[in-house]
N, C-alpha and C positions, 0 to 999 in steps of 0.2 A: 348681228353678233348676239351670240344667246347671253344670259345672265352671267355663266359662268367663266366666261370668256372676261364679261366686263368686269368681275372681281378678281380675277386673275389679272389684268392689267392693271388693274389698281394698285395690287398690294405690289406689283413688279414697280410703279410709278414709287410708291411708301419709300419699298427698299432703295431705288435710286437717289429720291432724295435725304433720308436718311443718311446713305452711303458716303453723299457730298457732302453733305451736315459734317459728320464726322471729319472726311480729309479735309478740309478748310481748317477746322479746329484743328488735326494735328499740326498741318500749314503752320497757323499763328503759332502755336507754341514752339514751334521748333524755331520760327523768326526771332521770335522773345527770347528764347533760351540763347538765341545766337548775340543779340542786342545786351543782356546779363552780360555772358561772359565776356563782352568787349569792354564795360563799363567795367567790372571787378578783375580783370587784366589791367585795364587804362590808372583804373585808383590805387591799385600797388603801388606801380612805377611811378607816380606823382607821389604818396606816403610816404613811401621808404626810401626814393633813390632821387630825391630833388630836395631843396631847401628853402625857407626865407622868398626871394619874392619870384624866384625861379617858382617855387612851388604854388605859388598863389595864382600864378600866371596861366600854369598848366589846370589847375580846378577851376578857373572862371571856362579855360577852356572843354573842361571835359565838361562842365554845368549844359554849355553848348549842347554837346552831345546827348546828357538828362533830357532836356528841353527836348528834342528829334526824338528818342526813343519816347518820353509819357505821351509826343504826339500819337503815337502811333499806337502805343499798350498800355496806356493811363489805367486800363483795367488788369494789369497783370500787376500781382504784389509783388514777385521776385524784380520786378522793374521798379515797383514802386521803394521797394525796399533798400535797392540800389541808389537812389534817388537820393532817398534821405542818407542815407552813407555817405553818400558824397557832399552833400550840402553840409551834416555836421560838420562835416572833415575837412572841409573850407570856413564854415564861421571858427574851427579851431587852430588852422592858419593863420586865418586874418585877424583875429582877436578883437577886444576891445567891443562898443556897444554897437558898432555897424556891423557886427557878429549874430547880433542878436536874430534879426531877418531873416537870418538862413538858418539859423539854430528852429527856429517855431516851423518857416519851411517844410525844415526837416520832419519835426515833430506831426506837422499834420502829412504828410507822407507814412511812414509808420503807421500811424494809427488807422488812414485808410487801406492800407497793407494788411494791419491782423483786423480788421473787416472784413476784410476779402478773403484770408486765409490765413490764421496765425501762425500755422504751422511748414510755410513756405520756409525755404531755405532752412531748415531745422531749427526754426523759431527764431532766426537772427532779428526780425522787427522786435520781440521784444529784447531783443540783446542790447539792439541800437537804442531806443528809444529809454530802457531802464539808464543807459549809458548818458545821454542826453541829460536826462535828471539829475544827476549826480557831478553832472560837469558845469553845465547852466548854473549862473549864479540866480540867490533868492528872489522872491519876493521884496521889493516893487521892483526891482529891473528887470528881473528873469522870473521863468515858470520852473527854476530848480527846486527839486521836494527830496530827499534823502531816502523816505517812506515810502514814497511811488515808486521810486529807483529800485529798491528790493524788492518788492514785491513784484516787480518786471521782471530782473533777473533771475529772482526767482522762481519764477513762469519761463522763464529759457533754460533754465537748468534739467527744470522737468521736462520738458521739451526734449532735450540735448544735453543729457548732464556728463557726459565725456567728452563735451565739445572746446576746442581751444580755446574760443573767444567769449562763453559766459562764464567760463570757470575763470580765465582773465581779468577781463572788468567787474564781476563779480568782487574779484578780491582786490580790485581796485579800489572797491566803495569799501570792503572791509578795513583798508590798507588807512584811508583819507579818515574814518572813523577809530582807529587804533584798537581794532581786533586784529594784532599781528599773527597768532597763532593761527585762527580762520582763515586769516589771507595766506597765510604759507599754505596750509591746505592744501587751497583751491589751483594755487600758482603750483605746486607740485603736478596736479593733476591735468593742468594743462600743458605744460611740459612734456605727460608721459601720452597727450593727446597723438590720435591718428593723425599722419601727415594726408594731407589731401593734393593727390596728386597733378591734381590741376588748377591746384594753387601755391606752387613753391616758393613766389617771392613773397606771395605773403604771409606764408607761414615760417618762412625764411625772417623776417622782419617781427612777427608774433614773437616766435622762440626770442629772439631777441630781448624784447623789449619785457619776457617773462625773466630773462636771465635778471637782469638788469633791478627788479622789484624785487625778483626772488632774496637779492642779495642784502637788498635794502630793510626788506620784512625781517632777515634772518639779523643781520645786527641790529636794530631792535630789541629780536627776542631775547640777546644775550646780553 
């Protein structure tokens, strides 16, 4: 086999494996993206459409589920992001200081999240995690900062500043601080946010719970 024979196989060998390199990587991701959307399906219908200890029931259940998917894509942030969504959203069912666990949980989920990629899911890790801050009680029992919390939110804003859920809790933190005007604002704007089509209950459940503040901000302002 002359020289150019054996460079011609070569590069034929590159592009093969190359080739697989690549479909393996679409592989995973399209598994992840399947493992997501089962996880932000599953935590709807436990958020909005269960209660009380029905609902606590089904998040230690869906935590299960967390558990099997970071098995699997502990390196994927829209997983991991998922992750902490859920775990806050169970220490803020379960309340009280056996909360706290799953609240830090969370917290170091997130943050290995925008490690990996802040800009996953249109910056929701920092949506989550500025949320976190702001709901977490202080110093000495919790790691809540008020100051960290905006400055999160406000790195999802830029992110995703027409997005339902920072323009939301955003002015949820304005709302708990008594900038009622800033929080009308943002609660207007999320309101007039795009539906996403492949999240109707939960943006069924958002709208909601934006009517709900909006109304609360507005007598206030009068």
């Amino acid at each position: 086999m002359n020289s150019f024979n054996i460079k011609r196989l070569a590069n034929i060998y590159i592009i093969l494996f190359v080739a697989g390199l690549f479909s393996s990587l679409v592989q995973a991701s399209e598994t992840s993206d399947a493992a997501v959307k089962q996880l932000q399906t599953r935590w709807a219908q436990v958020n909005y459409e269960l209660q009380d200890k029905a609902q606590q029931k089904a998040f230690l259940q869906l935590l299960d589920d967390v558990d099997k998917a970071l098995a699997q894509y502990g390196g994927d942030a829209p997983v991991l992001i998922w992750s902490g969504i859920i775990k806050s959203s169970y220490a803020g069912a379960k309340g009280g200081l056996g909360a706290l666990k799953y609240a830090k949980a969370s917290k170091a989920d997130l943050e290995k999240a925008m490690g990996l990629d802040g800009t996953a899911l249109n910056g929701s890790a920092y949506t989550s995690l500025g949320t976190l801050y702001f709901k977490v009680p202080g110093w000495p029992l919790g790691f809540g900062d008020d100051e960290k919390a905006e400055k999160l939110l406000n790195k999802a804003l830029q992110i995703n500043p027409d997005g339902i859920d920072p323009n939301y809790f955003y002015a949820e933190l304005l709302r708990e601080n008594g900038d009622y005007a800033k929080a009308e604002k943002h609660l207007l704007k999320a309101q007039q946010a795009q539906a996403r089509p492949e999240r109707p209950l939960a943006d069924k459940g958002r709208q909601a719970e934006i009517s709900i503040a909006l109304a609360a901000v507005q007598k206030k302002i009068k």
